[in-house]
C-alpha positions as CSV (number, residue, x, y, z in Angstrom):
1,X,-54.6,23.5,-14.0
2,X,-51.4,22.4,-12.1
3,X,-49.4,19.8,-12.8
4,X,-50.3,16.9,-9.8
5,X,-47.2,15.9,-7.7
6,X,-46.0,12.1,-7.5
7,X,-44.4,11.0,-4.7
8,X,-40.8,10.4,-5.6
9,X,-39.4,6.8,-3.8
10,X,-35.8,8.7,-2.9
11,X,-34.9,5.0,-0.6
12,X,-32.6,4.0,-2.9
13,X,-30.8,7.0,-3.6
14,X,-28.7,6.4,-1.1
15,X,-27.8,2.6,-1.9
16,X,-27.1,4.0,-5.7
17,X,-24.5,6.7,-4.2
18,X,-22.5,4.0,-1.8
19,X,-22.5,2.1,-4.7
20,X,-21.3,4.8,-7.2
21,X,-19.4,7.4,-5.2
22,X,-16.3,5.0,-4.8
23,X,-16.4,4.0,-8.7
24,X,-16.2,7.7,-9.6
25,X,-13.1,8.0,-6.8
26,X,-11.3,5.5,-7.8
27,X,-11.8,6.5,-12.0
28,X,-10.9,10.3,-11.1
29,X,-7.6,8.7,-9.1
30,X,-6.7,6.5,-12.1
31,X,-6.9,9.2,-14.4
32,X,-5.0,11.4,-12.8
33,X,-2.2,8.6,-12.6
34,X,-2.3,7.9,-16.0
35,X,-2.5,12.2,-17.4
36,X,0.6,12.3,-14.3
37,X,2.4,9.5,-17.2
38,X,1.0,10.7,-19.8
39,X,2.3,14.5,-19.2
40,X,6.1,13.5,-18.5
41,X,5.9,11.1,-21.0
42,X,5.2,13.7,-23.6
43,X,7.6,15.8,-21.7
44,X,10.3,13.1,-22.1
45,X,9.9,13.1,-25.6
46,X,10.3,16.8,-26.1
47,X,6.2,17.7,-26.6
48,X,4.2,20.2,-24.7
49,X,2.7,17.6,-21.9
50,X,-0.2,19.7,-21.6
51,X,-1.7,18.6,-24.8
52,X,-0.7,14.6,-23.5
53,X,-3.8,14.9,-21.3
54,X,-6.4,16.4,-23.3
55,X,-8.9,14.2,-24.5
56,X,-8.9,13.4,-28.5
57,X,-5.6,15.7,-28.9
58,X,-3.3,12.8,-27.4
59,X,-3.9,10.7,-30.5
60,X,-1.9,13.5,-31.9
61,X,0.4,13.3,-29.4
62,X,0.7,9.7,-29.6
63,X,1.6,10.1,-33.5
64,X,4.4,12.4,-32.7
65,X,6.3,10.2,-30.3
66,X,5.6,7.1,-31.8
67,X,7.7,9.2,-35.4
68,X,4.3,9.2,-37.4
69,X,2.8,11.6,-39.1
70,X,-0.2,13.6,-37.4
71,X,-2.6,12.6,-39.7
72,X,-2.0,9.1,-38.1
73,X,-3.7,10.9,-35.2
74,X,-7.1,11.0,-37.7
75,X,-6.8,7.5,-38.0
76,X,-7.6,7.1,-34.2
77,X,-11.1,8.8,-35.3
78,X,-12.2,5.7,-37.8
79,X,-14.0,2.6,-35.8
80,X,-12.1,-0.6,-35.9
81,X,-8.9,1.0,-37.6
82,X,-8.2,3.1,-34.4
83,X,-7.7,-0.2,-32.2
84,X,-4.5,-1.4,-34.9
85,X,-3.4,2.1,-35.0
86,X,-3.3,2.7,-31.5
87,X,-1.7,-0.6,-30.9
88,X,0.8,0.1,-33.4
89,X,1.3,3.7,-32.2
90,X,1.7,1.8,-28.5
91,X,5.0,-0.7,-29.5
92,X,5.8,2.1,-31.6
93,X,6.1,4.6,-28.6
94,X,7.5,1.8,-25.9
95,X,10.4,1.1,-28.7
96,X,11.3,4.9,-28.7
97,X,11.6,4.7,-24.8
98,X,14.0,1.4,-25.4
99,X,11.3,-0.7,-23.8
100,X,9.8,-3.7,-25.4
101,X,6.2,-5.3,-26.6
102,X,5.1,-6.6,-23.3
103,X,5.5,-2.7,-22.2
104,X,3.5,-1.7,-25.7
105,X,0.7,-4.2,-25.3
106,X,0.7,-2.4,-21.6
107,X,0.1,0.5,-22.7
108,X,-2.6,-0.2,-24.5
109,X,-4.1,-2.3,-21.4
110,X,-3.2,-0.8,-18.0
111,X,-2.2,2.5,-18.9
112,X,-2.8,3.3,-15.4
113,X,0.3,1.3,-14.5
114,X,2.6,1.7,-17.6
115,X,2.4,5.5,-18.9
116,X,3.5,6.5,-15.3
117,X,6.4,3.5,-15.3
118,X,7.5,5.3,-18.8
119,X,6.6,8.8,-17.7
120,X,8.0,8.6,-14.2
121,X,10.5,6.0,-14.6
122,X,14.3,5.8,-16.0
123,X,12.9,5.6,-19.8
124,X,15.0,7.9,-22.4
125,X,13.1,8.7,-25.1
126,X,15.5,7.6,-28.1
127,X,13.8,9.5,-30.8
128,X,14.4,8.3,-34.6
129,X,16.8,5.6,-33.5
């Protein structure tokens, strides 16, 4: 017996794709702002910047600027822990680059805007100081 065939209603493929083509564009070109940050961020700091960009593996990144140990970067891994460690890992990381909590908490919510200002901009990562 073979399976029957149902007409398949494509009509609004093509509304779906206007409306989803340019979300994916514009996500891909945010993303690649922020890894473009992210990278000479890490490179600022003296880390391979590869690893900045790589998803799950910048939590260990983040731990190593910000002077904490990697096992902070676990602690990224625990629901509802991970957002005060990541926003403690964010001041922690914009006071390393001499910049101040508006530029942490901005991290945290346009890092499409603020990694690049850190990574690309005049920032000197301090280190221990």
């Amino acid at each position: 017996m073979l399976a029957s065939t149902v007409p398949v209603d494509t009509s609004n493929l093509n509304e779906v794709f206007v409306i989803a083509a340019p979300i994916f564009i514009m996500s891909g070109i945010f993303y690649l702002i922020t890894a473009i940050g992210l990278w000479t961020s890490a490179t600022k700091a003296g880390l391979f910047g590869l690893w900045a960009v790589i998803p799950f593996i910048y939590f260990f990144v983040f731990a190593k600027m910000a002077g904490r140990p990697l096992w902070w970067g676990f602690l990224c891994f625990i629901p509802l822990v991970n957002i005060i460690i990541l926003i403690i890992l964010m001041l922690e990381i914009s006071k390393r680059f001499g910049r101040g909590v508006g530029t942490g908490i901005g991290l945290c919510l346009l890092p499409v805007i603020f990694w690049p200002m850190i990574g690309l901009g005049s920032a000197e990562y301090k280190g221990n100081n």
